[in-house]
Backbone as JSON, one array per atom type, in Angstrom:
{
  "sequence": "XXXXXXXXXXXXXXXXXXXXXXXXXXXXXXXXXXXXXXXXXXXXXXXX",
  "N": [[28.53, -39.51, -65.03], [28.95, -37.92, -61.74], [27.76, -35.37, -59.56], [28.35, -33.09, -56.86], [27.96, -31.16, -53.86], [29.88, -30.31, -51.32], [28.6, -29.23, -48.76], [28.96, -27.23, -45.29], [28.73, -25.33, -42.75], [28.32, -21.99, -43.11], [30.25, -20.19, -45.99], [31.92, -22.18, -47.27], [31.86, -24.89, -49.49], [32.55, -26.74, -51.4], [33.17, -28.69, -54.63], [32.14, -31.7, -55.97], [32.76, -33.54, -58.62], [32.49, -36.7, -59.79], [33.82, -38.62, -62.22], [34.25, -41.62, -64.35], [37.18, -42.99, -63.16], [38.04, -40.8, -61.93], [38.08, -38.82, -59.77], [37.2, -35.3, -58.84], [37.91, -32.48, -56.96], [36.63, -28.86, -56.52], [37.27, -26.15, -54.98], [36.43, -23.01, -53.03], [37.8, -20.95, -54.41], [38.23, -21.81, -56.84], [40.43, -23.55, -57.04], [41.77, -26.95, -57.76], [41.55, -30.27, -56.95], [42.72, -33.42, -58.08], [41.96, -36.61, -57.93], [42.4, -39.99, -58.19], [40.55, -43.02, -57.84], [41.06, -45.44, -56.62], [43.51, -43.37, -54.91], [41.33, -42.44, -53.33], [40.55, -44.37, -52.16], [42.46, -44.99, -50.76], [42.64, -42.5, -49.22], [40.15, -42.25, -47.92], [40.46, -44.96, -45.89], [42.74, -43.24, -44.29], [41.13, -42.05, -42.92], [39.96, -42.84, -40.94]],
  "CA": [[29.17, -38.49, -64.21], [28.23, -37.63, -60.54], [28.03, -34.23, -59.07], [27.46, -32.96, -55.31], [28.53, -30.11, -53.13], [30.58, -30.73, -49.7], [28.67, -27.74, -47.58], [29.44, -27.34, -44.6], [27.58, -23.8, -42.59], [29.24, -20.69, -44.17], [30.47, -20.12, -47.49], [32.86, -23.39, -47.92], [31.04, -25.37, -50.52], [33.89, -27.22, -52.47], [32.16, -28.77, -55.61], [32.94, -32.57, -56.37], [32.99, -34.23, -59.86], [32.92, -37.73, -60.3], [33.76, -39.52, -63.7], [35.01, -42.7, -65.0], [38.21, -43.72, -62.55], [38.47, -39.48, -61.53], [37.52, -37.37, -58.44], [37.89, -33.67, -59.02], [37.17, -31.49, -56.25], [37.21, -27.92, -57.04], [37.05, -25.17, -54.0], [35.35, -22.2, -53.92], [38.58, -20.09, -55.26], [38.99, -22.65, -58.27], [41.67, -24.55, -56.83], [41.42, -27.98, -58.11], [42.48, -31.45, -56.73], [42.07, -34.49, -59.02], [42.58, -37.91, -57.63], [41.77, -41.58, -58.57], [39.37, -44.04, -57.24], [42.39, -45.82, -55.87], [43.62, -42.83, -53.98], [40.56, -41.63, -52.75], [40.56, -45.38, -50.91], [43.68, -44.6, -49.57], [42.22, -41.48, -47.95], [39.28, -42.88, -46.66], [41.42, -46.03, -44.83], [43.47, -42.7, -43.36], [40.26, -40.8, -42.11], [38.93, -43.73, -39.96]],
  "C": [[28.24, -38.17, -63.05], [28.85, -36.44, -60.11], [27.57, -33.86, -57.99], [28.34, -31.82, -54.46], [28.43, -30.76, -51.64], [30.26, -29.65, -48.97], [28.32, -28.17, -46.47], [28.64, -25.4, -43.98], [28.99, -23.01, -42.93], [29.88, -20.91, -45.28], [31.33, -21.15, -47.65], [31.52, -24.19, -48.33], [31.98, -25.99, -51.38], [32.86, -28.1, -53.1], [32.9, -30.37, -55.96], [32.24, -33.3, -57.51], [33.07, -35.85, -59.98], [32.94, -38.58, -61.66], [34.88, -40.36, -63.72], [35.95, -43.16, -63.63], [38.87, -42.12, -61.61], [37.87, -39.15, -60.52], [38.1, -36.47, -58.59], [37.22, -33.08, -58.13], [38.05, -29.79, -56.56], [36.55, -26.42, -55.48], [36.36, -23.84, -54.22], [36.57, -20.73, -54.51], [38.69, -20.81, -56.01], [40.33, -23.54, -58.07], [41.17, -25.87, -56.54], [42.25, -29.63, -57.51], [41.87, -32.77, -57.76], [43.12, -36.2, -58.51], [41.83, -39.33, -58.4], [41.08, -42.39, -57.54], [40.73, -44.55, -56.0], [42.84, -44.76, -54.25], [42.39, -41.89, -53.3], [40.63, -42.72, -51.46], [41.31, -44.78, -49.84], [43.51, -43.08, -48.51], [41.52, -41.45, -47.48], [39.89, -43.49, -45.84], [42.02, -44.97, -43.84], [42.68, -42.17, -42.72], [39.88, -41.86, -40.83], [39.92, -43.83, -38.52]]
}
């Protein structure tokens, strides 16, 4: 399992999770997104 914070200056800090075939990012109210390896590709390929 890999763990690392996305900060950014001022309080955004969203918290990301990696295990097994999962990405969980979790914000700093607790609202959770959970994607797959797969679609994380697919949202890198869209950022570029």
């Amino acid at each position: 399992m890999k763990k690392f914070n996305l900060c950014s200056e001022g309080k955004c800090c969203p918290e990301v999770t990696v295990e097994n075939d999962e990405v969980i990012i979790v914000d700093d109210d607790g609202g959770k997104v959970k994607l797959t390896r797969e679609q994380v590709k697919i949202l890198w390929e869209n950022l570029k």
